[in-house]
C-alpha positions in Angstrom: 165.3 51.5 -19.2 166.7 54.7 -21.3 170.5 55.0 -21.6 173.3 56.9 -23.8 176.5 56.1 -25.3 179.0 56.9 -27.7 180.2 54.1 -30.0 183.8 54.3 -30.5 186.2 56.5 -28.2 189.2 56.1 -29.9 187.9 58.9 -32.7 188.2 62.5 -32.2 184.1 62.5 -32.9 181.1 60.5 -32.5 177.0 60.5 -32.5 175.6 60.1 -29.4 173.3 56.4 -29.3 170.5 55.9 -27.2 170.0 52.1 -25.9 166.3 51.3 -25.1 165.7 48.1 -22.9 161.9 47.2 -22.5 160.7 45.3 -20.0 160.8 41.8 -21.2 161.1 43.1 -24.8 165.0 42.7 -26.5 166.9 46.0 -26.3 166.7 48.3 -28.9 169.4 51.0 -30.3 169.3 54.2 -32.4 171.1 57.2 -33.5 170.0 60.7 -31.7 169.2 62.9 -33.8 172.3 65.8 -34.8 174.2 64.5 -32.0 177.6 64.7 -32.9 180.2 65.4 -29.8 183.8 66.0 -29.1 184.7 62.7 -27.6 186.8 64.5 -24.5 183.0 66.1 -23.6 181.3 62.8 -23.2 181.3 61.2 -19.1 180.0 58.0 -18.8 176.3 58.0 -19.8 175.9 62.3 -20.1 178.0 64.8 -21.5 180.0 66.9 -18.8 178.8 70.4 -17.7 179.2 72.8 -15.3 181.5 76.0 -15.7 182.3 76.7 -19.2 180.4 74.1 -20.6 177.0 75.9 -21.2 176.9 74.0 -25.1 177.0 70.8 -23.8 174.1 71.2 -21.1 171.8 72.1 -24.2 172.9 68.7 -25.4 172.7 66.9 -22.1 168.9 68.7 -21.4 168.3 67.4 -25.2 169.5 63.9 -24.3 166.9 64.1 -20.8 164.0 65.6 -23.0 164.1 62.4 -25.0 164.4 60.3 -22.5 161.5 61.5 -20.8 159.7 61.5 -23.7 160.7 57.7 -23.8 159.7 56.2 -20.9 156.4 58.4 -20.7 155.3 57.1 -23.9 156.1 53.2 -22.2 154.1 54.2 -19.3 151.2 55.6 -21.3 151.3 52.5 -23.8 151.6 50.0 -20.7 148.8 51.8 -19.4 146.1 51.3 -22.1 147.2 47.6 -23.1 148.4 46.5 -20.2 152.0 45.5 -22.1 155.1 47.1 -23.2 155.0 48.4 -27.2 157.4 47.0 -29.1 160.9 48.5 -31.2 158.2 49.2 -34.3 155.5 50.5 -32.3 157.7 53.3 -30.8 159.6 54.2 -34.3 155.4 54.7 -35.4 155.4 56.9 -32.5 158.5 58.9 -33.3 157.0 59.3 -37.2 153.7 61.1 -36.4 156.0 64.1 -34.6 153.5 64.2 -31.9 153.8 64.4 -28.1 152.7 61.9 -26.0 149.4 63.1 -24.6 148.5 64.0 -28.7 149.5 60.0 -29.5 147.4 58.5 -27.0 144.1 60.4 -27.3 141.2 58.3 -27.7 140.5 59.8 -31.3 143.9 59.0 -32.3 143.5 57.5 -35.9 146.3 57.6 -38.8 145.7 58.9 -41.8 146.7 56.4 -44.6 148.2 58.5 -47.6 150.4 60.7 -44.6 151.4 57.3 -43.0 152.7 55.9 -45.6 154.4 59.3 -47.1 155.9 59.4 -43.5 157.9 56.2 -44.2 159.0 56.6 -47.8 160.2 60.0 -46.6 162.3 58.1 -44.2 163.9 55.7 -46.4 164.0 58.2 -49.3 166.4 60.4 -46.5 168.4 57.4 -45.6 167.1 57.8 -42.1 166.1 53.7 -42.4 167.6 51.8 -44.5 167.8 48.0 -46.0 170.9 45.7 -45.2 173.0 48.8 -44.3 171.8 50.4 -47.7 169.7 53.2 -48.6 165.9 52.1 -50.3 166.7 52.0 -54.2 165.4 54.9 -56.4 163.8 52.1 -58.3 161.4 51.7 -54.6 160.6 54.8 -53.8 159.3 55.4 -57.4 156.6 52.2 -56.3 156.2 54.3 -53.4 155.3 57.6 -55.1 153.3 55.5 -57.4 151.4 53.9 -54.8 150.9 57.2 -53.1 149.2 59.0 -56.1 147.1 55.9 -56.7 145.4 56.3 -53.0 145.2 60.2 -53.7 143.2 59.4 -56.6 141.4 57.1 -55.5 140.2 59.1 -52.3 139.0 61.8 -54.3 137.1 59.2 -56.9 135.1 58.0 -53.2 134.9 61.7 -52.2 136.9 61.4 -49.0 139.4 63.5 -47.9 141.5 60.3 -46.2 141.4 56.9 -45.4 142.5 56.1 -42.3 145.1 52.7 -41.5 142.3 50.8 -39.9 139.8 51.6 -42.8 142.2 49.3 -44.6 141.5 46.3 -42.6 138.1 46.2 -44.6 138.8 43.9 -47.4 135.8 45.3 -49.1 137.7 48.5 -49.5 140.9 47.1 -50.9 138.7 45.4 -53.5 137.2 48.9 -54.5 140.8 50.3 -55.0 141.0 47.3 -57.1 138.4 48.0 -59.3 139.5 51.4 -59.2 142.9 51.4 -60.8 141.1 48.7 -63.1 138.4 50.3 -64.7 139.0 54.0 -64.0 142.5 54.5 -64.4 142.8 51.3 -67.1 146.4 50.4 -65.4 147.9 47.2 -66.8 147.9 43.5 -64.8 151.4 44.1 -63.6 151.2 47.6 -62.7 148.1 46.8 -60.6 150.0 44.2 -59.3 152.9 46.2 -58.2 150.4 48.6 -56.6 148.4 45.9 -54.8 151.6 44.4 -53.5 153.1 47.9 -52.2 150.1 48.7 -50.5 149.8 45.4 -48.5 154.1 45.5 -47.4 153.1 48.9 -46.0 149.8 47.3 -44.4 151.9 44.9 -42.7 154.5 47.5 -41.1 151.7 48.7 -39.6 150.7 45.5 -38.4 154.4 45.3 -37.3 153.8 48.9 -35.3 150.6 47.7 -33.7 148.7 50.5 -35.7 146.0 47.7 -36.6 145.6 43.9 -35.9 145.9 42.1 -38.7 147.1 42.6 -42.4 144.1 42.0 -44.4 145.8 40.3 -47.6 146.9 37.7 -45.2 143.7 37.4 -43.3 141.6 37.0 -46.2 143.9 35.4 -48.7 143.7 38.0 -51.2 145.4 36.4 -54.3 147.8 38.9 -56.2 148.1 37.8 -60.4 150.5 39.1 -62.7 151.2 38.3 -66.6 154.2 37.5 -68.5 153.8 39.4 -71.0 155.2 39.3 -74.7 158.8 41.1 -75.5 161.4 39.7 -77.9 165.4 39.1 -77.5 168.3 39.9 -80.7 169.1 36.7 -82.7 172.5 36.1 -83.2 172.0 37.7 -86.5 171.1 41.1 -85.0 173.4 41.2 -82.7 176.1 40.9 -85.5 173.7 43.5 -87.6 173.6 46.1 -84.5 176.9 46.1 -84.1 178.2 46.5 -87.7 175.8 49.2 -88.8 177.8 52.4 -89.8 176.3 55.5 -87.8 179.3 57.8 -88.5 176.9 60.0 -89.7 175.6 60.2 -86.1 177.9 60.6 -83.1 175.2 60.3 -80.7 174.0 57.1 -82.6 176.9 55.9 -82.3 177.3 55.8 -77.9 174.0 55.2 -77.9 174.6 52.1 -79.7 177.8 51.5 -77.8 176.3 51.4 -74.4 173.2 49.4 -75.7 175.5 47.2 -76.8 177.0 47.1 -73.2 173.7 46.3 -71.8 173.5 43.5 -74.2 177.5 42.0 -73.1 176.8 42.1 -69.8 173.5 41.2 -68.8 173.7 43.8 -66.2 170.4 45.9 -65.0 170.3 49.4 -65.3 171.1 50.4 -62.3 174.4 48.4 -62.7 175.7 49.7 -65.5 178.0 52.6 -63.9 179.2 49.4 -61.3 180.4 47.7 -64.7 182.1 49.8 -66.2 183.9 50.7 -63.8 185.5 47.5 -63.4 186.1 47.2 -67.2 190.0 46.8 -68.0 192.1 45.1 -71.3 193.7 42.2 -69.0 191.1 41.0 -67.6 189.5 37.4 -68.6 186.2 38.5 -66.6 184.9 41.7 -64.5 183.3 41.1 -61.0 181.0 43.2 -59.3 178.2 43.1 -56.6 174.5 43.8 -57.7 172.6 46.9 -56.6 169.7 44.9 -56.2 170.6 41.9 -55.2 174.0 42.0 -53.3 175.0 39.1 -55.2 178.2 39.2 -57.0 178.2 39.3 -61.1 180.7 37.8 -62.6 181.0 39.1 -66.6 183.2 37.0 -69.0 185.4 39.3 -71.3 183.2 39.3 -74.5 184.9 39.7 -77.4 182.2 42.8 -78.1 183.1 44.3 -75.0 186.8 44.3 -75.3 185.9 45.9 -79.0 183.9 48.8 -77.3 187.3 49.1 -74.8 189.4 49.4 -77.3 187.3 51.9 -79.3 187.4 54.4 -76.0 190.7 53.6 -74.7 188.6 52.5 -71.9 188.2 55.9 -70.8 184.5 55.1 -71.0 182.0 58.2 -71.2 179.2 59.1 -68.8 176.2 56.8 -69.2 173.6 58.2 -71.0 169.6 58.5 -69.2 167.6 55.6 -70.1 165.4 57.4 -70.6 167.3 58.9 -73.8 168.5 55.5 -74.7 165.4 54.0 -74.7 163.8 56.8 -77.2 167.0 56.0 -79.8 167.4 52.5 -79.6 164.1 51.9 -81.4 165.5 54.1 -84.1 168.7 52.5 -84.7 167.1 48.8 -84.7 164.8 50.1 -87.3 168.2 49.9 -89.6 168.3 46.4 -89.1 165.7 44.8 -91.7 164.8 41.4 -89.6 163.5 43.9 -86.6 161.1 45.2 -88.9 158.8 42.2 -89.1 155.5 42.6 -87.3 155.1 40.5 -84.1 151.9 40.7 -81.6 152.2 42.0 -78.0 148.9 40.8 -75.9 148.3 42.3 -72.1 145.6 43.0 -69.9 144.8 46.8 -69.2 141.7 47.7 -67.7 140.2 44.4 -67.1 140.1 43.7 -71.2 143.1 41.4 -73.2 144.6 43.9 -75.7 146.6 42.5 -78.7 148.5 44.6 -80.7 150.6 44.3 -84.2 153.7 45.9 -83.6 156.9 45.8 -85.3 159.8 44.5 -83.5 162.2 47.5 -83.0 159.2 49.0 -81.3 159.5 46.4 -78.7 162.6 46.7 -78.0 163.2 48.0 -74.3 166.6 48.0 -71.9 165.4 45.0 -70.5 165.8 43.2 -74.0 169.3 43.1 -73.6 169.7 41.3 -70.9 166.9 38.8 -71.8 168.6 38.5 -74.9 172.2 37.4 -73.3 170.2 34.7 -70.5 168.7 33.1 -73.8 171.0 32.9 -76.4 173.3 31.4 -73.6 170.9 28.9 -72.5 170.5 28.5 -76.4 173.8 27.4 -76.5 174.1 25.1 -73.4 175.5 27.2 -70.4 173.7 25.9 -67.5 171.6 27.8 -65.5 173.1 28.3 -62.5 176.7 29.8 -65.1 174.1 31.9 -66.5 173.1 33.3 -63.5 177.0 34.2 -62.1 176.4 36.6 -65.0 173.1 37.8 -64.1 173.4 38.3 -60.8 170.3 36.6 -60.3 168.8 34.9 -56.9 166.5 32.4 -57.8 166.7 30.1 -60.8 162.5 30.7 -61.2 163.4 34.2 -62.3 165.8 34.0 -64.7 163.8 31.0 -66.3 161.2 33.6 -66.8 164.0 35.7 -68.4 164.7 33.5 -71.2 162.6 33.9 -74.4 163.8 30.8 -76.7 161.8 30.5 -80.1 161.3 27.2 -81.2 163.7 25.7 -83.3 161.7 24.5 -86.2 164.0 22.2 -88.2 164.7 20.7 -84.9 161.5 19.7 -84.3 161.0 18.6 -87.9 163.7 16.1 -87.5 162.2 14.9 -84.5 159.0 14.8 -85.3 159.9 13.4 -88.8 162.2 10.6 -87.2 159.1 8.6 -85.6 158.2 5.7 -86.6 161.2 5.4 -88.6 163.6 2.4 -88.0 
């Protein structure tokens, strides 16, 4: 059932992998643990001892340990359900750090908050990971978020933890709900984000056989978001960012620069190292793969972004935070007198619509930029699925979501004009 190799035996090193085949269950494989090995140590199935060799029967009585520890735990799990756990119920196992005989006591419950911590520690270490890639910073920040939420929200009930199966009470979900809601006043989308974090982690455990059924799915718990309002550059302000003298103010200046980048290349945030890296003056386009998405952007050689090349040699300098960049973007657009108009911004937070008069520049948000490159090119006729070799995007529903066309008003006055009219 338990077994151990070493991948490749050409190299001077390798980890030590343990191959687990359950009864009537597909095989499984992972990684031991800090088990890198000389090559010339490693016999078929166990590392070599005897004389001499006292280091590697730590390893070998390491390498029996766990497989003891393997096939009592299939014994003990066969033993109360009368089948064989599967590849996820073990790696649940392996996450608590607990022997055997502590796993399978009757009182065994798992505490949600430490559950749930337990795997974002994981993927946060690289010790599981997503098509071959470590989990995104951008998903671990949902994670944390999610995590502080529950905290909260276990203190606001007066408990000091929910367990996994207390979760399969749908009555309880609704109460966290109302929690974030009304107590903490998070937005629509955020409580969506949080709603839909919580029930992916619900359904690992459903996946580890922690508890029966995911109740989101069982009870068809309906997850709403909003789109809410943001504005894009006109044509006009994209000409009016670019020609506004800051050489008053070097930092202005990147700040605008990179902005400006953002804007060229419709790429996301976490992208924008990837680009310009591949930035060059021969090019007619720069490809790269998404961090995302995987899928490969493909950037046409803007005429603004071989202007920004030329101004750095295209030695370009570090990326400034976003964080940074966000703060002083809204003060540079303030230069530009169209993006001080007042426009309204309506969300949900709390349960109650909010509308608010803002003035453009304080809209403006990373994200702008690359809304503002999907729309004016769909403005001006690229078809959706060019558009979205630029974006890098999957689906065409989401980058129709991503354009933000006002309506063209003389247009529609010729048309609406023309009626009746022979």
């Amino acid at each position: 059932m338990v077994s151990f190799y070493i991948k490749d035996r050409k190299k001077e090193k390798s980890t030590i992998r343990c191959s687990v085949q359950p009864s009537g269950l597909k095989r499984y494989h992972f990684t031991v643990p800090n088990s890198t090995i000389y090559v010339k140590e490693w016999d078929e199935g166990r590392m070599k001892t005897g004389k001499g060799k006292q280091e590697n029967s730590y390893i070998q009585n390491d390498l029996n340990r766990i497989k003891g520890t393997i096939e009592k735990f299939y014994s003990e799990y066969y033993s109360l359900h009368k089948r064989y756990p599967t590849e996820m119920a073990f790696k649940a196992f392996v996450r608590t750090n607990k022997s055997v005989g502590e796993y399978f006591t009757l009182n065994k419950k798992v505490k949600l908050v430490e559950y749930i911590k337990g795997i974002k520690e994981q993927r946060e270490n690289g010790r599981e990971l997503v098509n071959g890639k470590k989990f995104s910073y951008q998903t671990i920040s949902c994670y944390n978020s999610l995590i502080l939420a529950l905290e909260g929200f276990q203190k606001f009930k007066k408990k000091t933890h929910y367990y996994i199966d207390d979760m399969t009470n749908i009555k309880l979900i609704d109460e966290f709900e109302y929690y974030i809601i009304n107590e903490k006043k998070m937005a629509k989308n955020t409580i969506h984000n949080r709603l839909k974090t919580l029930k992916a982690f619900l359904q690992i455990a459903v996946n580890e056989e922690l508890i029966p059924f995911n109740p989101f799915k069982k009870y068809k718990k309906v997850l709403t978001t909003e789109e809410c309002d943001v504005v894009v550059f006109t044509e006009q302000e994209l000409q009016d960012l670019e020609s506004l003298d800051l050489s008053d103010n070097s930092f202005h200046d990147l700040i605008r620069d990179q902005y400006l980048l953002y804007v060229w290349s419709g790429v996301r945030k976490s992208d924008l190292a990837n680009f310009i890296a591949v930035i060059n003056p021969t090019a007619k386009s720069f490809s790269f793969r998404s961090s995302k998405t995987g899928e490969k952007s493909v950037i046409p050689a803007f005429e603004t972004i071989k202007r920004i090349g030329q101004k750095y040699n295209y030695n370009f300098p570090e990326p400034i935070s976003d964080v940074t960049v966000l703060c002083e973007i809204k003060k540079i657009c303030k230069k530009i007198p169209s993006m001080n108009v007042t426009v309204e911004k309506k969300y949900t937070k709390g349960g109650v619509e909010v509308r608010e008069l803002k003035k453009k520049y304080e809209m403006v948000v990373i994200h702008t930029a690359r809304r503002t490159l999907a729309t004016l090119l769909a403005d001006k006729g690229l078809p959706y699925h060019q558009i979205m070799k630029i974006t890098g995007h999957k689906k065409l529903t989401t980058l129709q979501k991503y354009i933000k066309s006002d309506a063209d008003i003389d247009q529609m006055l010729n048309i609406g004009n023309s009626i009746g009219k022979s």
